[in-house]
N, C-alpha and C positions, 0 to 999 in steps of 0.2 A: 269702081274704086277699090274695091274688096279685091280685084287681083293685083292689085297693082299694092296694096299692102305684104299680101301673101309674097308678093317677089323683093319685099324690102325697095319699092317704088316707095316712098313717104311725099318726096316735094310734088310728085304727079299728083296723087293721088288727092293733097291741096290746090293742085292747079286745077282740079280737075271741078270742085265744089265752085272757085272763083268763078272757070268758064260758062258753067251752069244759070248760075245770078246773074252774069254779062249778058247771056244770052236772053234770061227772060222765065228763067223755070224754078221754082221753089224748090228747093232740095226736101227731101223726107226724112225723117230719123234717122229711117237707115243710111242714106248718103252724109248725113253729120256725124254718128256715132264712126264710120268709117274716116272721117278728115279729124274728129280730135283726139283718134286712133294712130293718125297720123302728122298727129302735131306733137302729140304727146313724144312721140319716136323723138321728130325732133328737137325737139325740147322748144319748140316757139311759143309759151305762154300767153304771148300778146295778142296771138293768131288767136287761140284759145278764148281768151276774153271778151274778143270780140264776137266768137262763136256763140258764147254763152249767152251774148246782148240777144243776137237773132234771136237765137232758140225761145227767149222770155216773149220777144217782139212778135214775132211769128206763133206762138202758145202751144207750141212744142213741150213745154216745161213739163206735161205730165205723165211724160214716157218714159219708164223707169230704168229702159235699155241708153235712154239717152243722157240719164240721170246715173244711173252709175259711170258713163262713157265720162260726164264734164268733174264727177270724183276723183277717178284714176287721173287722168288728165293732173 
């Protein structure tokens, strides 16, 4: 996900978090601070939102890289 920002890839790089969950596999911090890195580009807020549910849901919350990631956002 991380190259695919670096290339100005944004919508991949949330397609990329979606196919993950379809598939069956928990993303990690680092794969979420990458997709509201790339939401934020886009300006999709609502993607965003919904990001931030996971994150509480799944108890992500206390990863401060993931914490400043849903601020900037």
């Amino acid at each position: 996900m991380s190259g695919h920002l670096a290339c100005g890839l944004y919508q991949e790089a949330v397609s990329i978090l979606w196919k993950m969950q379809n598939a069956g596999f928990k993303p990690n911090s680092g794969s979420i601070t990458s997709a509201l890195q790339a939401i934020s580009e886009l300006e999709q807020f609502s993607f965003g939102k919904e990001i931030h549910c996971f994150v509480i849901r799944s108890g992500l919350d206390y990863d401060p890289h993931l914490g400043a990631s849903l601020l900037d956002m």
